[in-house]
N, C-alpha and C positions, 0 to 999 in steps of 0.2 A: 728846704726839703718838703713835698707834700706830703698827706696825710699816706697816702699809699704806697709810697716810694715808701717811710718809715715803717708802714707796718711789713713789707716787703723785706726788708733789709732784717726785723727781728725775725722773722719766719725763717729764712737762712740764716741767722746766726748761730754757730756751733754749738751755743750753751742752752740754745731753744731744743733742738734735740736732745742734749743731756738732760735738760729735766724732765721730758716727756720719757728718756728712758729711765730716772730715778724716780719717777711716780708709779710705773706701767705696774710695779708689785702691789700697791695698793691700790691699783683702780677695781681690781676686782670684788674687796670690799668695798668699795664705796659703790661698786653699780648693784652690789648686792642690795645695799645699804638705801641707796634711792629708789632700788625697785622696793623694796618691802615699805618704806612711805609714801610711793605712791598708791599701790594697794588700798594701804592703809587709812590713809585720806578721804579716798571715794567708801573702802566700807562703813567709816563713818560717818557719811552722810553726808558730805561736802559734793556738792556739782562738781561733773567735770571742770568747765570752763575755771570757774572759782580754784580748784587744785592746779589745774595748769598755771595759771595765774601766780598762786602760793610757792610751787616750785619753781618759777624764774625768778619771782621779785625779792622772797622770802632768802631765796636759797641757804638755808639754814637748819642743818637735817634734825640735827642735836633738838632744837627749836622747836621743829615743827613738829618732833616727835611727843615733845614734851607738852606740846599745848592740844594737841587734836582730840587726849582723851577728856582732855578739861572743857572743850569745845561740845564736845557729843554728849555731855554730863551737864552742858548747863551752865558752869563753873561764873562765878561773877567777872566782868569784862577787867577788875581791874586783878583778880587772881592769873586769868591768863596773859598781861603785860607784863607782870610780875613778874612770873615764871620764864617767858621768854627773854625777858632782860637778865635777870640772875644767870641763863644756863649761855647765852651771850656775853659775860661781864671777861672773860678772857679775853676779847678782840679789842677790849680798851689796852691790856697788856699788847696785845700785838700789833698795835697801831703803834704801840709807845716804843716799840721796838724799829719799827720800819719807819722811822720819823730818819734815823742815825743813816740809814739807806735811800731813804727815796726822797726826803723833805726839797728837795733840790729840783724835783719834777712840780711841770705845773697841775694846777690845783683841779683839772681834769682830768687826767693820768691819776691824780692819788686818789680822788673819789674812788674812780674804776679800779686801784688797787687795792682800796677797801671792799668794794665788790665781790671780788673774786678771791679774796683775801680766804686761809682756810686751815685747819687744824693741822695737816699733810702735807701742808703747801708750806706754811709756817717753818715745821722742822725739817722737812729737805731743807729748804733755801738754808736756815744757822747750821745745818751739816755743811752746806756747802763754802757759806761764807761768811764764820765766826768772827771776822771782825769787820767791825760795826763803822765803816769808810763805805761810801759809794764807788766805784767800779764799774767798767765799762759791760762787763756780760753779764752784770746781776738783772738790770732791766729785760732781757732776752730769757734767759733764765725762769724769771718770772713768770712771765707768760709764757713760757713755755710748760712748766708745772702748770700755772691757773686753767689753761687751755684743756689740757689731760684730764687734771680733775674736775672742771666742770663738765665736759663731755660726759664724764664716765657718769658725773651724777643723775644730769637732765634726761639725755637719752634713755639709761632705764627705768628712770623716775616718770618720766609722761608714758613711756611703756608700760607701767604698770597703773595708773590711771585709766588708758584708755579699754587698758586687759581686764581690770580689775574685776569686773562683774563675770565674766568669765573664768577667772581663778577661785578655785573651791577653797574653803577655809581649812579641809583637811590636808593640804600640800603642808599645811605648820609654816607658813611664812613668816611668822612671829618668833620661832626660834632661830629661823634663817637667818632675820633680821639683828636675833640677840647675837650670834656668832660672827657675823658681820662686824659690830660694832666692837666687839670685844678683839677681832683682828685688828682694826683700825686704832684701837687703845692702845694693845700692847705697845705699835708702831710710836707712841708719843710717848714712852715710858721709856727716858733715854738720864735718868740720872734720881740720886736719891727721894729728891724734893717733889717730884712729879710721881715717885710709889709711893711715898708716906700719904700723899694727899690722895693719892687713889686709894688708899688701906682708910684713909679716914673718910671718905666722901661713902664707900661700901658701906661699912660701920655705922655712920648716921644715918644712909637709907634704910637701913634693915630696923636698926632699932628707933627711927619715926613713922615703920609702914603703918601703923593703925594709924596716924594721921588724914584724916579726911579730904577729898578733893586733890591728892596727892601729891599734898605738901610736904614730904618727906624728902621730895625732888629739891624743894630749897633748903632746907633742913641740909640733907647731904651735901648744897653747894656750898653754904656760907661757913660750913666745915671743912671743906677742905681749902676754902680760899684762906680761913684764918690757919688752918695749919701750914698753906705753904707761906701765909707772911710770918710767922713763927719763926721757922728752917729758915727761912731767906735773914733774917734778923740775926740768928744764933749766927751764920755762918757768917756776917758781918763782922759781928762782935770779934768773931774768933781772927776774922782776918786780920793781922798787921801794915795796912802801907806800907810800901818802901818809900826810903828819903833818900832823894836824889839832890844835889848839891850845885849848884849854880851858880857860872862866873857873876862877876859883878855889873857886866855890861851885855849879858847874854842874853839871848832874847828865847821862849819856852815853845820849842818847836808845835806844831800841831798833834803828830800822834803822842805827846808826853802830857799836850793839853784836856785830851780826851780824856787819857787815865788821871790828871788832878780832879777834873770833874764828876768822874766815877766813884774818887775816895782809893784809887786806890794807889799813888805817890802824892807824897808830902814834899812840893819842892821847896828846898831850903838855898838862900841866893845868900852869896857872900858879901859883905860889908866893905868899902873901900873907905879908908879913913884916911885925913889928907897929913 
């Protein structure tokens, strides 16, 4: 099949639709979200050409937010790698995730899925499809999310680039922006382990804002990443395995493979004695 007969066939497929209509509620923070960094970008002093640039290749809002004021201050080259890898150090978690789903695609395909890969994108898809088998609509699906949420970013993101010098600072874009992102939070706040570490990630920025260069921003992450390996630890601990029991000639199907790998069945195989 050529490259365009395939990309054809995911554009029609059923499940390319459904994620574009399970995104459509958070595109509007994130177009929020990219217009106020592009703005932001250009009032800092970065050339256009340079922000347009930043927002295709970077496409990393969290990121680019977090380094632009460090950029305009001076900040030393290796403070600002710092900071964009730390506020980045989640897509190593969801690489690790999408290994169980896409590992099976070639190694072109998974670049581009790292790509486009995204905080919103991320929890649709494990809303949609909690276990961790490859599937015929997931690849569709995909791109169907990545597609949505990148549009909604870029579009108002080089819009507000190219606007920027034209938008007055009294419009308060920088609150827009805060409300923005705080829509887009609630959205990934879908079980205990992901509030605790946002109540601690809060907590350590407030109480390291006098920290200079605004280091507080790591300060906050490396707190909530060791509180969510904490929770994730205790709730190990607390889990029991089940023990499943197994003929003596029987062979340990695939999906029971997955959960002995996981830790979470102990399979116990019976002994035939002659």
């Amino acid at each position: 099949m050529s490259r365009r007969a395939a990309i054809g066939n995911t554009l029609r497929h059923p499940s390319f639709r459904v994620a574009a209509v399970d995104m459509a509620g958070t595109a509007v923070g994130i177009g929020a979200w990219g217009l106020v960094t592009g703005v932001v970008m250009v009032k800092s002093g970065l050339p256009v050409g340079m922000a347009i640039f930043m927002s295709l290749v970077v496409y990393a809002g969290s990121a680019q937010l977090a380094v632009i004021p460090l950029m305009a201050v001076g900040a030393p080259l290796w403070v600002v790698w710092l900071t964009a890898s730390c506020v980045n150090l989640r897509f190593v978690i969801f690489s690790s995730m999408w290994r169980s789903y896409f590992a099976h695609l070639p190694l072109r395909q998974r670049l581009a899925v790292g790509y486009f890969s995204g905080d919103v994108i991320y929890v649709a898809f494990m809303k949609r499809f909690p276990e961790p088998r490859p599937q015929a609509e997931q690849v569709p699906y995909f791109w169907g999310a990545a597609s949505t949420n990148w549009l909604a970013w870029q579009v108002p993101s080089i819009a507000g680039i190219l606007l920027a010098n034209a938008v007055p600072l009294s419009w308060g874009l920088g609150f827009a922006g805060v409300l923005a992102l705080l829509g887009v939070l609630l959205s990934l706040l879908f079980d205990r382990a992901t509030w605790l570490a946002t109540a601690v990630a809060a907590t350590a920025a407030i109480a390291a804002f006098a920290l200079p260069l605004k280091l507080n921003i790591l300060v906050a992450i490396a707190a909530a990443v060791a509180a969510g390996l904490l929770m994730e630890a205790v709730d190990r601990r607390r889990h029991k395995p089940e023990l499943v029991l197994l003929p003596a000639d029987s062979v340990l199907p695939p999906e029971e493979r997955e959960q002995v790998e996981a830790g979470d069945v102990v399979p116990l195989r019976e002994e035939r004695h002659p």
